[in-house]
C-alpha positions as CSV (number, residue, x, y, z in Angstrom):
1,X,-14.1,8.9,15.8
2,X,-15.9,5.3,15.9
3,X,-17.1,4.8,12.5
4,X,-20.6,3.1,12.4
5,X,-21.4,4.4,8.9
6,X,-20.1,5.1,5.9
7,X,-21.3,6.1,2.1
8,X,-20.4,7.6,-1.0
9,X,-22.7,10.1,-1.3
10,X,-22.3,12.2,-4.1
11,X,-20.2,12.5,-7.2
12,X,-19.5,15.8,-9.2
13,X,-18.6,15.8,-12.5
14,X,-16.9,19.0,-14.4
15,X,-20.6,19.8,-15.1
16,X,-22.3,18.9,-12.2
17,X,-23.7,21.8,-9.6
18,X,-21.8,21.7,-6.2
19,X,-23.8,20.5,-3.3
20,X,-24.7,22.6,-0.2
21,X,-23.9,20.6,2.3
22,X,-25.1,20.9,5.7
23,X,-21.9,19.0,7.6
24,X,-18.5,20.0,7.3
25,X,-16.2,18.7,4.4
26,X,-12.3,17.7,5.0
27,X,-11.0,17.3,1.2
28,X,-8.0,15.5,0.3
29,X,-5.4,16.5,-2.8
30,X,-2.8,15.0,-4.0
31,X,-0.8,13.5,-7.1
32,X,-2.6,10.7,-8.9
33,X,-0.4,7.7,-8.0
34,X,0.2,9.2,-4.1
35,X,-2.3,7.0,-2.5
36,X,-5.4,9.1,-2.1
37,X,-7.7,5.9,-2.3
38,X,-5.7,4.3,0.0
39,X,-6.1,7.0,2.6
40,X,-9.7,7.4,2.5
41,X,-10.4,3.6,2.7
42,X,-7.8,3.7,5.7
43,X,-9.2,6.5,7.7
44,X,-13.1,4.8,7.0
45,X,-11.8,1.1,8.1
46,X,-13.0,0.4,4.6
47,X,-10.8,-2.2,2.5
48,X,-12.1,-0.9,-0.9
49,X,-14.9,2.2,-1.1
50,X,-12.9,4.5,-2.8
51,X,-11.6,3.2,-5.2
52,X,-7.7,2.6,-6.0
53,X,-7.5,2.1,-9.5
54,X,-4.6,0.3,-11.5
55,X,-5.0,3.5,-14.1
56,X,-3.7,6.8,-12.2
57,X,-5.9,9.4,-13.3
58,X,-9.2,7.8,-13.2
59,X,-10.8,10.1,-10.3
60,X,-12.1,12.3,-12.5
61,X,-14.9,13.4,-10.2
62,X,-15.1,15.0,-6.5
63,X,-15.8,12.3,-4.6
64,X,-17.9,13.1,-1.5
65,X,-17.8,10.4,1.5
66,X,-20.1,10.7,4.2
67,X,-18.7,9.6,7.8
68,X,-21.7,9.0,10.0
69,X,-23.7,11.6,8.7
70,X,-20.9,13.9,10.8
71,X,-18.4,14.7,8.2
72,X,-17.5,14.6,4.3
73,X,-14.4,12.8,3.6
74,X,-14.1,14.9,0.0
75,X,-12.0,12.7,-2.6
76,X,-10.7,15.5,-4.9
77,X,-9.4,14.6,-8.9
78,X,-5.9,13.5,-9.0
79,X,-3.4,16.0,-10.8
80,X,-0.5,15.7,-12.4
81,X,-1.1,12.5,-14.7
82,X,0.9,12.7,-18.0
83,X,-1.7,11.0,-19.9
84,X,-4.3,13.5,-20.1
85,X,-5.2,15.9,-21.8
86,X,-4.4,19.4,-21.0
87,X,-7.8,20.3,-21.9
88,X,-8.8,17.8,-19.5
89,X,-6.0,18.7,-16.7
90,X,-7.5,22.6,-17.2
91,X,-11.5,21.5,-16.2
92,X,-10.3,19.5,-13.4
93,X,-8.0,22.6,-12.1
94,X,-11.5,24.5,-12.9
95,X,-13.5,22.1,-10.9
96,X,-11.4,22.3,-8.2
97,X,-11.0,25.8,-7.9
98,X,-15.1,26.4,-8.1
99,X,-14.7,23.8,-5.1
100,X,-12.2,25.6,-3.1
101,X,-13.6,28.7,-3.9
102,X,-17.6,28.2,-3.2
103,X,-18.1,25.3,-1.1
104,X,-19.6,26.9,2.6
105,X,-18.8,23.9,4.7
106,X,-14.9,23.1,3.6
107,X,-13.2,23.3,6.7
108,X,-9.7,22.0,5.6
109,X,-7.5,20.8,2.9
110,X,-4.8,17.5,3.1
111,X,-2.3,17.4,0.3
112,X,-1.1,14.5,-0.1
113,X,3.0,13.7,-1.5
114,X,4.7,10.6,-1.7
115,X,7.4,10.6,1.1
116,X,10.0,8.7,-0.2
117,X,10.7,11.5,-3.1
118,X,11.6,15.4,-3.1
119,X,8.4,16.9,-4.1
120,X,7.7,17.6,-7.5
121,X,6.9,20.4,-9.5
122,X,3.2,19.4,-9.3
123,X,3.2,19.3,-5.7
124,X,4.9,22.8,-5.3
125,X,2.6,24.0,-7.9
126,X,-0.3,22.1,-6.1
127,X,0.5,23.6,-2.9
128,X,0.7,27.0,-3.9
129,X,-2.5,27.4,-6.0
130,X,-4.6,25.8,-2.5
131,X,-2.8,28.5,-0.3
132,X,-3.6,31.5,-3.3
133,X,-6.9,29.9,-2.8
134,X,-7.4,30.7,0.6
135,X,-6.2,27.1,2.8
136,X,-3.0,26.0,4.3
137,X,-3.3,22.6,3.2
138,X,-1.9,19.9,6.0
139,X,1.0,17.9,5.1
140,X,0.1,13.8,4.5
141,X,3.2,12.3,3.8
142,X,2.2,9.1,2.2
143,X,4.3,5.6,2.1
144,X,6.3,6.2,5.3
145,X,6.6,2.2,5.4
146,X,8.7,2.1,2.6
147,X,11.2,4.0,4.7
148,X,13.5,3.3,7.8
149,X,12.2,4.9,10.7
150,X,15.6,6.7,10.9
151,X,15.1,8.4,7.4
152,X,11.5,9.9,8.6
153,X,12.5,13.0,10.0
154,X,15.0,13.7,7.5
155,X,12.2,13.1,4.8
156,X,9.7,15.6,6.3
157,X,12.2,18.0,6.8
158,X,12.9,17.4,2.4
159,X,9.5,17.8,2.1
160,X,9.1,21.0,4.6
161,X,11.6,22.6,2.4
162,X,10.7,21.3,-1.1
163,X,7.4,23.1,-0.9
164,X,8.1,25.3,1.2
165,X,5.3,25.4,3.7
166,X,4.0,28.0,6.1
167,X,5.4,27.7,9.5
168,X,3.9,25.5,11.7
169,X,2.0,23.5,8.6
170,X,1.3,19.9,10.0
171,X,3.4,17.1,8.2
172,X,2.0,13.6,9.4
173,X,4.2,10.5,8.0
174,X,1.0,8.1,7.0
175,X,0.8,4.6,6.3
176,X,-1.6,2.5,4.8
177,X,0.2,-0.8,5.5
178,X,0.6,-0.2,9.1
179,X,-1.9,3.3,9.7
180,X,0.6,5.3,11.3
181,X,-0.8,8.1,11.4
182,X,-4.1,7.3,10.8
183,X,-5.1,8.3,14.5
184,X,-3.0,12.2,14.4
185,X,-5.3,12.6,10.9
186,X,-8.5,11.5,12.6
187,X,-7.4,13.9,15.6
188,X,-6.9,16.9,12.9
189,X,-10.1,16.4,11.5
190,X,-12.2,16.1,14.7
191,X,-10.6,19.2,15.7
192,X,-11.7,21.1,12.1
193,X,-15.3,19.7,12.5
194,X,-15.5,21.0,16.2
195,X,-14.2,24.6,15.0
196,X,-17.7,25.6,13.9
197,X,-19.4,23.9,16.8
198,X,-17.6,26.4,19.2
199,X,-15.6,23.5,20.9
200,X,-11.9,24.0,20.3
């Protein structure tokens, strides 16, 4: 994908009315402090459009990031952050769920978890609640510069097992320091958009 263009395009708040969009959507889930932000700036050449914030927890919207008027990066809330509410944690689980469950265009979901740690509660939790709602999110595992490249595979094989995923569920090590992976994701996604076009 050569990115000539990209914009945020529209924000949805717990209130807001979820778009109909006309292009397909790729969203992207994952625990607050797991390097969402970071991602979608990497995989848009951007240094800083979506914002990474020193407070985890502060997406508190869906984020919706047109790519060449081709493809919606979506920016799903962060979950799992200790210091909010669960009142608050409920709406975003509600928001996300009316996502998952209405928007026409969603082609495919990327959970995100930190690679360097088993996967947590959340993420188990996380993982299961996208597949009851009808996806078999794709594996990001985030940070893979902080580890030797001998560790890798033994840390995607922790992380195959910790939540354990469907067979043959993509697990892409990802980097933001040195985009590894950034090319295998782009790949994914082109593939997802060209479903609906008829070009496999």
């Amino acid at each position: 994908m050569v990115i000539k263009k990209v914009a945020l395009d529209i924000v949805c708040g717990i209130t807001s009315r979820l778009p109909e969009n006309s292009i397909p959507e790729i969203a992207f889930a994952g625990k607050s402090n797991v390097g969402k932000s970071s991602l979608i700036n990497g995989l848009m050449n951007r240094k800083a459009l979506a914002r990474t914030s020193a407070q985890p927890g502060k997406t508190q919207t869906i984020n919706y990031y047109n790519v060449n008027d081709e493809v919606y990066l979506v920016d799903l809330p962060g979950y799992g952050y200790a210091k909010v509410s669960q009142e608050v944690k409920e709406k975003w689980g509600k928001l996300i769920e009316r996502y998952l469950n209405t928007s026409r265009q969603l082609k495919a979901v990327f959970l995100l978890i930190d690679m360097r740690h088993e996967p947590s509660a959340n993420d188990k939790n996380m993982y299961d609640w996208i597949v009851s709602n009808g996806f078999y999110p794709i594996i990001i595992a985030t940070k893979s510069d902080k580890l030797k490249r001998s560790q890798l595979q033994k840390h995607v094989k922790m992380i195959k097992q910790g939540l354990d995923v469907v067979p043959e569920t993509p697990i892409i090590p990802y980097s933001a320091v040195t985009k590894q992976g950034r090319e295998e994701i782009w790949e994914l996604i082109e593939r997802f958009m060209g479903a609906e076009n008829g070009d496999h």
